[in-house]
LUMVEXDREN-45705 format. One record per residue: residue number from 1; y, z, x of N, C-alpha, C in turn. Coordinates in nm, 2 decimals, decimal comma, always signed. Layout:
<lomis>
resi:n.v:n.w:n.u:ca.v:ca.w:ca.u:c.v:c.w:c.u
NUM:Y:Z:X:Y:Z:X:Y:Z:X
...
</lomis>
This chain:
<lomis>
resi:n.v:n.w:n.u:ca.v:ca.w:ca.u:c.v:c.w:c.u
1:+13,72:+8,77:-13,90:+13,74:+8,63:-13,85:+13,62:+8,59:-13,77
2:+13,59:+8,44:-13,81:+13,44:+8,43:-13,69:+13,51:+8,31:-13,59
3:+13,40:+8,32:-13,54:+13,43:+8,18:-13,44:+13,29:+8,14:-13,41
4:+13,32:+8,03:-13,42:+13,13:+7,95:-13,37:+13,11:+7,93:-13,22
5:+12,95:+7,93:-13,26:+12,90:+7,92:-13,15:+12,88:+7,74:-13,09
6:+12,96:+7,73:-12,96:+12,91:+7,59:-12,91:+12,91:+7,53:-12,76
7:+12,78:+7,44:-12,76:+12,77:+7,37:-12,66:+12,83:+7,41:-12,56
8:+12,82:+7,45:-12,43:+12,94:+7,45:-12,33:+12,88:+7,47:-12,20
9:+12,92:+7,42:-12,11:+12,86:+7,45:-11,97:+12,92:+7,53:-11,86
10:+12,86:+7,58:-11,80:+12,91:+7,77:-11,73:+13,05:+7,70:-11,68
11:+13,14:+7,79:-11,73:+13,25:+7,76:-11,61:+13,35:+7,89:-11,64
12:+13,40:+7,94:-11,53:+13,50:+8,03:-11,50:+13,47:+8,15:-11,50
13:+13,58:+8,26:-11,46:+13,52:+8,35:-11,40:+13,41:+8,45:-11,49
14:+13,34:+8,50:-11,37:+13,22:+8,54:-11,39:+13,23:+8,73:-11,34
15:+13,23:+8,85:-11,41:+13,20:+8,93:-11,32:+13,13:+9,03:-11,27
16:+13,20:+9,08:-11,18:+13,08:+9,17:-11,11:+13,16:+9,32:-11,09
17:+13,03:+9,38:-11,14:+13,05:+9,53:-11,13:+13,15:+9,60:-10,98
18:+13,26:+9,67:-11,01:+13,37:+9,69:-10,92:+13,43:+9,88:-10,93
19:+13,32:+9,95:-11,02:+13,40:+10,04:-11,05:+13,36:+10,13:-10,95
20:+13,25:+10,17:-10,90:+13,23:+10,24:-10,75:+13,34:+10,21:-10,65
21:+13,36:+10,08:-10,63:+13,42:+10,04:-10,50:+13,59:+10,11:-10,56
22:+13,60:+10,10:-10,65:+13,73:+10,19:-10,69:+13,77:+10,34:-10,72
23:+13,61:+10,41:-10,66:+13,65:+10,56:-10,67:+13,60:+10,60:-10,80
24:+13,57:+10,52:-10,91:+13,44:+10,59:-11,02:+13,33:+10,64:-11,04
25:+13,30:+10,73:-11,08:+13,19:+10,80:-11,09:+13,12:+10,74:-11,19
26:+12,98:+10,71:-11,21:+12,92:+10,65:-11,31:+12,96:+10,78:-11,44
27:+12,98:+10,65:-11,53:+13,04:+10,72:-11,68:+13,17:+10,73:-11,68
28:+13,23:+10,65:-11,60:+13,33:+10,61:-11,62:+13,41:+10,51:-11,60
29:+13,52:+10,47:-11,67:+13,53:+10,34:-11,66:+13,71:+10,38:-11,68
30:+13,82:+10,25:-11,65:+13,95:+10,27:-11,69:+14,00:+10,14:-11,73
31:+14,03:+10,11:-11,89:+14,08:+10,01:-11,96:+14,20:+9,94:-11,90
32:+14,24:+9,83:-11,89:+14,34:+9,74:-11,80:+14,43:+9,75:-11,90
33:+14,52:+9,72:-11,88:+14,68:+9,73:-12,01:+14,72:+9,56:-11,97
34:+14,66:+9,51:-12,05:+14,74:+9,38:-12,06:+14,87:+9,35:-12,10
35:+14,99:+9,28:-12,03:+15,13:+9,27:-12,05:+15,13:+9,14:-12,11
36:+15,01:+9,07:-12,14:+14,96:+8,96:-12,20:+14,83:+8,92:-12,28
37:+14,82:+8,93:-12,41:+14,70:+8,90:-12,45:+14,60:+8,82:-12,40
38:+14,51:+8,83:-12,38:+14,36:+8,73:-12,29:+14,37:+8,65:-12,45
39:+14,30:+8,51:-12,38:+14,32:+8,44:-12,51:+14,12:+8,45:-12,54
40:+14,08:+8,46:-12,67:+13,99:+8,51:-12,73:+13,86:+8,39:-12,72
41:+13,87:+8,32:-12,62:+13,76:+8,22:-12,64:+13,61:+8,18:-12,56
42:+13,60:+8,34:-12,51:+13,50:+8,34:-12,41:+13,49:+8,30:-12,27
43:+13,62:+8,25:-12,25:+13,63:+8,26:-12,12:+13,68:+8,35:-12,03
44:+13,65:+8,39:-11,92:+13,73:+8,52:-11,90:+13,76:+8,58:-11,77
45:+13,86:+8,42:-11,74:+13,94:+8,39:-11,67:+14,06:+8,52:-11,69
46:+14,10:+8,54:-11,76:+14,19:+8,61:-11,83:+14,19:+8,82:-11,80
47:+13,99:+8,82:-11,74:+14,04:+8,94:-11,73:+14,04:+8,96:-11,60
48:+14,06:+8,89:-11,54:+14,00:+8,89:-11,34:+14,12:+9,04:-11,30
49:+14,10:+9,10:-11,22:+14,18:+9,23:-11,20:+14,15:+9,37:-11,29
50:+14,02:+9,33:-11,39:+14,01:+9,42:-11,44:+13,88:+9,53:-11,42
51:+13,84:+9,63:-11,44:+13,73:+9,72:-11,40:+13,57:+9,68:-11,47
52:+13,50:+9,64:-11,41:+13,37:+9,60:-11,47:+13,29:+9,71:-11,43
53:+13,18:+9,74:-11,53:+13,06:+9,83:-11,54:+12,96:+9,74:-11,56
54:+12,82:+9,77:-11,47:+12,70:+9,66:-11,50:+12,61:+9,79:-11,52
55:+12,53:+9,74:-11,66:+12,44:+9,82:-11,71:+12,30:+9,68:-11,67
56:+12,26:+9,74:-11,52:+12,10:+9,62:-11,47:+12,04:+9,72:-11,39
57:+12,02:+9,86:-11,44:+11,93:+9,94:-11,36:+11,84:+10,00:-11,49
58:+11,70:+10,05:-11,45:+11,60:+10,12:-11,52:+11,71:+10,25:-11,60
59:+11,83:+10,29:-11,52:+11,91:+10,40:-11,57:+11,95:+10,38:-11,65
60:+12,00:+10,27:-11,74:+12,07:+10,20:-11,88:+11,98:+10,19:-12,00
61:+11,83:+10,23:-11,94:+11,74:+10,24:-12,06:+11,69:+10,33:-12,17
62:+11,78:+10,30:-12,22:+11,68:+10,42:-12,42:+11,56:+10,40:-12,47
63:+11,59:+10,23:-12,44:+11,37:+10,26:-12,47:+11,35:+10,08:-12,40
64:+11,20:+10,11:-12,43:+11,21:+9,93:-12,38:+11,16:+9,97:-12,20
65:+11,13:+10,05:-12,18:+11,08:+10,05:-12,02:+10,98:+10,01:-11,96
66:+10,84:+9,99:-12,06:+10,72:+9,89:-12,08:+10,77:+9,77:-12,05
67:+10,87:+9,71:-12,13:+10,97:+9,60:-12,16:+11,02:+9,50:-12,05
68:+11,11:+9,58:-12,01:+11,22:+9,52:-11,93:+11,17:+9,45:-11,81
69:+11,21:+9,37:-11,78:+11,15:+9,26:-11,63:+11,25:+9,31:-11,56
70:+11,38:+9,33:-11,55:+11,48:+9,36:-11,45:+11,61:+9,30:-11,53
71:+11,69:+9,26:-11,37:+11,84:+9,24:-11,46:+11,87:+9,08:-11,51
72:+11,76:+9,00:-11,47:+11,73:+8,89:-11,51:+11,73:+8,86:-11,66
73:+11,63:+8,93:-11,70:+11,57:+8,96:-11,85:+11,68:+8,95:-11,89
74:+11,70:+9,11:-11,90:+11,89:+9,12:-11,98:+11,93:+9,23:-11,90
75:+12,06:+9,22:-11,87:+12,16:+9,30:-11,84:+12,33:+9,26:-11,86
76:+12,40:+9,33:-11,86:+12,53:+9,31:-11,87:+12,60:+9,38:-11,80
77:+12,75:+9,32:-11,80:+12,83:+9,36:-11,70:+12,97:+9,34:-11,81
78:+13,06:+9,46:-11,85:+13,15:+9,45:-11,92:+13,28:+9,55:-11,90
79:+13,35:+9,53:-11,97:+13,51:+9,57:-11,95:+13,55:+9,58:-12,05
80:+13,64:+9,65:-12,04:+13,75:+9,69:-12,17:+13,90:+9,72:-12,16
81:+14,01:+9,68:-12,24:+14,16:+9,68:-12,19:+14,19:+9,70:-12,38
82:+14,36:+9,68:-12,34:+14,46:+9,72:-12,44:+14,61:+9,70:-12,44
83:+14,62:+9,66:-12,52:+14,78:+9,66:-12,53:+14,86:+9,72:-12,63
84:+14,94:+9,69:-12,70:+15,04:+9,78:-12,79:+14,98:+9,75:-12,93
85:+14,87:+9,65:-12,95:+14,84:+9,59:-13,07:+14,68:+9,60:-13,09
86:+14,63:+9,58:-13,01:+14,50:+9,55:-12,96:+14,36:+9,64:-12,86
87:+14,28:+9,66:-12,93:+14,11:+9,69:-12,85:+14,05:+9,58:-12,76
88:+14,04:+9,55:-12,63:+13,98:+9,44:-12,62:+13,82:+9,48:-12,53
89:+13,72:+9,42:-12,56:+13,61:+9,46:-12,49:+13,56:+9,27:-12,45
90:+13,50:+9,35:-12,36:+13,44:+9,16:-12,26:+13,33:+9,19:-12,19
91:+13,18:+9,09:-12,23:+13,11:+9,14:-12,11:+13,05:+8,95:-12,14
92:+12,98:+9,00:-12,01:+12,88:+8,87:-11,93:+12,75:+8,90:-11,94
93:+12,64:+8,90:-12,04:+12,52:+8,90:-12,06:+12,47:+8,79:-12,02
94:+12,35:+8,83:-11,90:+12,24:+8,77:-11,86:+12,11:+8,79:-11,92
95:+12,08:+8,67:-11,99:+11,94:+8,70:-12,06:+11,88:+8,56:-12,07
96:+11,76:+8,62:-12,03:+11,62:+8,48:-12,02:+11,58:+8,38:-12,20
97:+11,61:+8,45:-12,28:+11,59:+8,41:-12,42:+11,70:+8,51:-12,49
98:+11,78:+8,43:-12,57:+11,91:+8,48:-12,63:+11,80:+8,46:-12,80
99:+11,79:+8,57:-12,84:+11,73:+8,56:-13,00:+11,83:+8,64:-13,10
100:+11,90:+8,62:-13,14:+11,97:+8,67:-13,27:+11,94:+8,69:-13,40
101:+12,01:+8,80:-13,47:+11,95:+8,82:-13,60:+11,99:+8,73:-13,73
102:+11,91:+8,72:-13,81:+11,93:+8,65:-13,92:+12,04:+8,66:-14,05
103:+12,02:+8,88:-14,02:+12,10:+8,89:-14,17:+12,26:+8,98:-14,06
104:+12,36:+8,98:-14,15:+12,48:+9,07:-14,09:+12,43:+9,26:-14,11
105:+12,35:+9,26:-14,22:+12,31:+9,39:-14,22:+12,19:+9,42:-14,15
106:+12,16:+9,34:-14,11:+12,01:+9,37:-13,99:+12,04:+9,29:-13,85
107:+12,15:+9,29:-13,83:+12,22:+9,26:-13,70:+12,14:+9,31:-13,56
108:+12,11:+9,42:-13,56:+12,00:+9,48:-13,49:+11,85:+9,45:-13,46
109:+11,82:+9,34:-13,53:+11,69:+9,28:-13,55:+11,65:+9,20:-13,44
110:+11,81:+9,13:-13,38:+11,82:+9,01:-13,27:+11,87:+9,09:-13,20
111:+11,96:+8,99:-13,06:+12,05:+9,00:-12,96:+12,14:+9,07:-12,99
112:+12,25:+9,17:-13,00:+12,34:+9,20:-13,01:+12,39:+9,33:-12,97
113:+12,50:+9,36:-12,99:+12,62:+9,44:-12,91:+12,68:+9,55:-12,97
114:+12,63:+9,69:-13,00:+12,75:+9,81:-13,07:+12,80:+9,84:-12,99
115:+12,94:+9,89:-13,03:+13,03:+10,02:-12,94:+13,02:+10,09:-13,02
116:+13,01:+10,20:-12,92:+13,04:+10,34:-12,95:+13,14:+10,41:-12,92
117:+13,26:+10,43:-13,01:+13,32:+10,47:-12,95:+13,40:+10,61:-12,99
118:+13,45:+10,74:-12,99:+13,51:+10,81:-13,03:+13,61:+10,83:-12,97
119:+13,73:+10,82:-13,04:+13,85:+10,76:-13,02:+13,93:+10,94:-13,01
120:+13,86:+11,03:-13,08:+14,01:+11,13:-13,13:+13,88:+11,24:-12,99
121:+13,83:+11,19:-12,91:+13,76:+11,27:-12,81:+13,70:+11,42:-12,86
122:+13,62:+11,41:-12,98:+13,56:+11,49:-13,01:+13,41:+11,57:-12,98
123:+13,35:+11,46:-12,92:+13,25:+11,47:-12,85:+13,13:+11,56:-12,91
124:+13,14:+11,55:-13,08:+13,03:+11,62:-13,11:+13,00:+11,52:-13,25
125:+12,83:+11,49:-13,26:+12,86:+11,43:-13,38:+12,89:+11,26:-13,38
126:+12,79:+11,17:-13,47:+12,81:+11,03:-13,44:+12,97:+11,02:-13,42
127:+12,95:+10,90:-13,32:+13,12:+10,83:-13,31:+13,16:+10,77:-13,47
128:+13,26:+10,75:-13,51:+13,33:+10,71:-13,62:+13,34:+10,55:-13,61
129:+13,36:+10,55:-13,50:+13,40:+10,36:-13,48:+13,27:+10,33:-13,40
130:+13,20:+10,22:-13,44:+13,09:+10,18:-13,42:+13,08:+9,99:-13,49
131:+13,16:+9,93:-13,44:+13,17:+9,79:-13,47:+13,03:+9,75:-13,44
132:+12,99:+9,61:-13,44:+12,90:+9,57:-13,40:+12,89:+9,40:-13,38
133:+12,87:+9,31:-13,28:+12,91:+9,22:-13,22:+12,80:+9,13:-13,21
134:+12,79:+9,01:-13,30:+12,65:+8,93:-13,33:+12,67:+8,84:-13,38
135:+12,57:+8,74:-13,34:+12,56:+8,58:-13,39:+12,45:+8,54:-13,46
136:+12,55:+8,57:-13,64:+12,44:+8,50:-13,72:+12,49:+8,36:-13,79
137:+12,36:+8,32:-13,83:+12,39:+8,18:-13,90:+12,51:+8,09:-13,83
138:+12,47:+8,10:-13,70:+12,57:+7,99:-13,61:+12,73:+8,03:-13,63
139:+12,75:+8,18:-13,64:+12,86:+8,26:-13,69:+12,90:+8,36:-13,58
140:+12,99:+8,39:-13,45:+13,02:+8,54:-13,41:+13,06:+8,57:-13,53
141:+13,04:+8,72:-13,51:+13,05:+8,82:-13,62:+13,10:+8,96:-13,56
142:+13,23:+9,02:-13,62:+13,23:+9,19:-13,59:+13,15:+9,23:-13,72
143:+13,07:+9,33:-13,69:+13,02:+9,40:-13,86:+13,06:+9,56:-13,82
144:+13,14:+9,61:-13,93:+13,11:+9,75:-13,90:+13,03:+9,86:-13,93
145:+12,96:+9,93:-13,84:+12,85:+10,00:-13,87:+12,84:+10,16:-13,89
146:+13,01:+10,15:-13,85:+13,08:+10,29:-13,84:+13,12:+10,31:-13,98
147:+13,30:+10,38:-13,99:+13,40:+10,42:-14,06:+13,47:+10,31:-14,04
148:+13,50:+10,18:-14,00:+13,58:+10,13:-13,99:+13,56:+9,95:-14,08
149:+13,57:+9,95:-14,22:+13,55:+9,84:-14,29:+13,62:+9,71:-14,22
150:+13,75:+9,72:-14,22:+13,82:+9,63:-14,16:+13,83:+9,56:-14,07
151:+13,74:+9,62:-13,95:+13,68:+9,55:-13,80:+13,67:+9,43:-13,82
152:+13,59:+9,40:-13,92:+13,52:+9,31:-13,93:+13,61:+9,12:-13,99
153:+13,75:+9,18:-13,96:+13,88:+9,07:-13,94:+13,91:+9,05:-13,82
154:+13,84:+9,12:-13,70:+13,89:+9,12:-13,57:+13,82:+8,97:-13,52
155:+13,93:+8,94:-13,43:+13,89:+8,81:-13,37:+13,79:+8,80:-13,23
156:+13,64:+8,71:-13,30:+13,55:+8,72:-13,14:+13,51:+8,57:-13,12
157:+13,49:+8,59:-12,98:+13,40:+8,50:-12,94:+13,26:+8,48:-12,86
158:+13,15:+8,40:-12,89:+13,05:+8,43:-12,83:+13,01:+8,29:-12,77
159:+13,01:+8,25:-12,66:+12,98:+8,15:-12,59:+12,87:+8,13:-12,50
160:+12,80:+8,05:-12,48:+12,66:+8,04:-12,37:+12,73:+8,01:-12,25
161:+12,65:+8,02:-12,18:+12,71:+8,02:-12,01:+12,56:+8,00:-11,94
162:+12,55:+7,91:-11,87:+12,42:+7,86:-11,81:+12,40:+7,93:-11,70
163:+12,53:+8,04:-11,61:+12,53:+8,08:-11,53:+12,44:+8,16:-11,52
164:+12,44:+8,25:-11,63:+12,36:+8,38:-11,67:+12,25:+8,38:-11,72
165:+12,19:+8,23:-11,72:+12,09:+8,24:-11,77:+12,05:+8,17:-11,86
166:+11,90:+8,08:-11,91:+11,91:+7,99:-12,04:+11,96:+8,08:-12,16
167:+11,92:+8,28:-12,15:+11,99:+8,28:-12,34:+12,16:+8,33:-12,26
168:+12,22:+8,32:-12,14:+12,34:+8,37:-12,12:+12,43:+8,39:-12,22
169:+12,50:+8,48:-12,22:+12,63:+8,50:-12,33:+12,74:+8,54:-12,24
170:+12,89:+8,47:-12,31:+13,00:+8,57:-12,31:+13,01:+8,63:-12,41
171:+13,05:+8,76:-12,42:+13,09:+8,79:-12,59:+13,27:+8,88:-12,52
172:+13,34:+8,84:-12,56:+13,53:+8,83:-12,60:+13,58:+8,89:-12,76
173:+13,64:+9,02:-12,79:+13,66:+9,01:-12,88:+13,80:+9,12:-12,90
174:+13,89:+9,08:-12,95:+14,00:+9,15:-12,99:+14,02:+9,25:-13,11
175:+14,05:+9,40:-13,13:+14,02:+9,46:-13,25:+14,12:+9,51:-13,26
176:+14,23:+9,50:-13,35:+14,34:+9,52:-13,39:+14,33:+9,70:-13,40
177:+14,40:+9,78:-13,36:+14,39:+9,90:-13,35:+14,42:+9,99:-13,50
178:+14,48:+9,92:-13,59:+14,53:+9,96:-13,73:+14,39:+9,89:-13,80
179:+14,25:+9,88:-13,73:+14,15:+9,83:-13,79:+14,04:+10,01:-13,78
180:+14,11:+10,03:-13,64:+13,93:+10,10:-13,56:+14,01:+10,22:-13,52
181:+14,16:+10,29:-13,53:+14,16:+10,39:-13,48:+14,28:+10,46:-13,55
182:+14,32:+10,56:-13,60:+14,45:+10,64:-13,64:+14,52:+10,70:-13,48
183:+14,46:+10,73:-13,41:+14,51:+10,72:-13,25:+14,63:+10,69:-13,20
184:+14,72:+10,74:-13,15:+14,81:+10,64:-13,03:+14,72:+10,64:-12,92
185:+14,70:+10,48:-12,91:+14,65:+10,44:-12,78:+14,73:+10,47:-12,69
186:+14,73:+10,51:-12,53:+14,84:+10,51:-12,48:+14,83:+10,53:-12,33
187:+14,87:+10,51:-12,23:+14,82:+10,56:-12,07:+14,76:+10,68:-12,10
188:+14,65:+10,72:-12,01:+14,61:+10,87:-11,98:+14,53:+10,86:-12,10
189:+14,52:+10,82:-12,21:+14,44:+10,90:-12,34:+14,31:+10,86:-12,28
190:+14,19:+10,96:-12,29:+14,08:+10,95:-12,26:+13,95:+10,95:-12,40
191:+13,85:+10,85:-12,40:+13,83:+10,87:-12,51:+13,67:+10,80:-12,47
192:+13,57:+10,87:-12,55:+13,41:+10,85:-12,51:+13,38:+10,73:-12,57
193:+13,28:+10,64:-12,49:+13,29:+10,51:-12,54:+13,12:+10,52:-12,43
194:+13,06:+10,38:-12,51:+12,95:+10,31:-12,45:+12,93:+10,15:-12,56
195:+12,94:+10,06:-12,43:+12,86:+9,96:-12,52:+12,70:+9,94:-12,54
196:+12,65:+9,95:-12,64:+12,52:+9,96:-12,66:+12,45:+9,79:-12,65
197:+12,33:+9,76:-12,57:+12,26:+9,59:-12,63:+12,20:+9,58:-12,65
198:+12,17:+9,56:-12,78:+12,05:+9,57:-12,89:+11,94:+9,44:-12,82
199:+11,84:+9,46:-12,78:+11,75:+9,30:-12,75:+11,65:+9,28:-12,92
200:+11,63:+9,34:-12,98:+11,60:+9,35:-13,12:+11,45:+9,32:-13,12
201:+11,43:+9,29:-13,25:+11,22:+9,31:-13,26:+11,21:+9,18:-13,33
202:+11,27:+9,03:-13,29:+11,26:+8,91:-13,38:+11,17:+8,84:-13,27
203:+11,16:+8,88:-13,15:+11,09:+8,74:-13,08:+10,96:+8,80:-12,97
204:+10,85:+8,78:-12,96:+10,78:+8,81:-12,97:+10,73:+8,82:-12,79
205:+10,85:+8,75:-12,75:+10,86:+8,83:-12,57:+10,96:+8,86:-12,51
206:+11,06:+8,91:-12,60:+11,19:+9,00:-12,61:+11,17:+9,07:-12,71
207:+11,14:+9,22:-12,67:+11,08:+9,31:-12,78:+11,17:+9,45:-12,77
208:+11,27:+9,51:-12,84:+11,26:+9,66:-12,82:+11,35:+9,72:-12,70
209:+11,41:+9,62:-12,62:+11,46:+9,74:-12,50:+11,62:+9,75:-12,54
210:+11,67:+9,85:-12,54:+11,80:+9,87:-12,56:+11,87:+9,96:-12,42
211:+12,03:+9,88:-12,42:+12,09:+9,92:-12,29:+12,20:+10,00:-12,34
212:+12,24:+10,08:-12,23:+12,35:+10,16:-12,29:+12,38:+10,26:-12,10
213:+12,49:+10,32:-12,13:+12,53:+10,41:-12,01:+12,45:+10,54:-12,01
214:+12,43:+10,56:-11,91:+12,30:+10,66:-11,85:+12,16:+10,61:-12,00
215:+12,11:+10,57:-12,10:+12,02:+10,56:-12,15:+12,00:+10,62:-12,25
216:+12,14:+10,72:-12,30:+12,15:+10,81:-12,38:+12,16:+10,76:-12,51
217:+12,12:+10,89:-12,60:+12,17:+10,85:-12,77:+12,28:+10,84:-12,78
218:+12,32:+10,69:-12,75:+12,47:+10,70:-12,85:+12,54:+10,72:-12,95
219:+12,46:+10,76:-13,06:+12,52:+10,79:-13,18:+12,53:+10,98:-13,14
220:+12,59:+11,01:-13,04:+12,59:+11,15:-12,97:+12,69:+11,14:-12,97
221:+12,79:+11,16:-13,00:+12,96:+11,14:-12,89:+12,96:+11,25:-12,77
222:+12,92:+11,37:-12,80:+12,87:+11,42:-12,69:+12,87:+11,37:-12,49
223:+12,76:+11,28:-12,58:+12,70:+11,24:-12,45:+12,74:+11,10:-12,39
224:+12,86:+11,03:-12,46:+12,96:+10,89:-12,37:+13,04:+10,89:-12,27
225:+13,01:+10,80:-12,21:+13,06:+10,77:-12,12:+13,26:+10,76:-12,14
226:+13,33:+10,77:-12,01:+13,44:+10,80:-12,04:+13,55:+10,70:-12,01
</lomis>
């Protein structure tokens, strides 16, 4: 399912990293249980109460350390929840020049967003579910990059926000769990996860830096964050 990209001027909540002040240890994070779906349109009013992680330190870097100007450039600040139906991931990207890629199979070329995620906590060996979260041809887009064909029905949104910056983004997106997991989701399940942000090799002063938790290879499951 896509949803387009448009016009819009910064408004509503905005947030900020919370998971220290709550007793987390970096590399780890705890999904909100929504008793109500967030509604899917980039606003995210909807998730206020929930646990944010901000990847804006030299520590989030895989490569790109020539690169990176700080948390200006690009950094993000994101969340994740669930309910009896649903994967939900949210973050607030701050970026100086938002460049996206052209094709759905070279998604990676531009701006954009993988999870990583290993769901059955096996921790050895690429993650299985590996969606990927991009704006082509004036299109959000899930593409799957993983095992999971059918992601790519899940409902997203990607909206500008002037707050964050001239290329700012929200990216909002719902993944039906009979898409990305054989799993019972469920309180207490623990399962290795990182969102990855591709800044891609299309623009010629946004080059190459990619963000992720502690800086690691994510296609490790091993090595995700929790």
């Amino acid at each position: 399912m896509f949803a387009s990209l448009t016009l819009a001027q910064a408004a509503g909540f905005l947030p900020k990293a919370n998971g220290t002040e709550l007793g987390l240890k970096y590399g780890e994070t705890i999904a909100r249980q929504f008793t109500k779906p967030p509604k899917i349109d980039g606003n995210l009013d909807d998730w206020q109460g929930a646990v944010w992680i901000a990847f804006d330190t030299e520590k989030e870097l895989l490569r790109g350390h020539a690169d990176w100007k700080g948390k200006d450039d690009i950094s993000m600040t994101w969340s994740v929840a669930y309910d009896d139906e649903n994967f939900y991931f949210a973050t607030a990207v701050r970026d100086d020049i938002f460049s996206p890629g052209a094709k759905v199979s070279e998604a990676w070329q531009g701006d954009c967003i993988f999870l990583y995620i290993d769901w059955e906590n096996k921790k050895k060996g690429a993650p299985d579910c590996k969606p990927n979260l991009s704006f082509i041809n004036k299109e959000a887009k899930v593409t799957n990059f993983g095992k999971n064909p059918e992601v790519s029905k899940s409902k997203i949104a990607i909206e500008p926000n002037a707050d964050l910056g001239k290329g700012g983004m929200i990216y909002e997106v719902a993944m039906p769990f009979k898409y990305i997991t054989a799993v019972k989701v469920k309180k207490g399940l623990e399962v290795g996860i990182t969102p990855g942000y591709e800044e891609g090799f299309n623009h010629d002063e946004e080059k190459g830096v990619f963000l992720d938790w502690g800086g690691i290879n994510p296609d490790d499951s091993s090595k995700l964050g929790r």
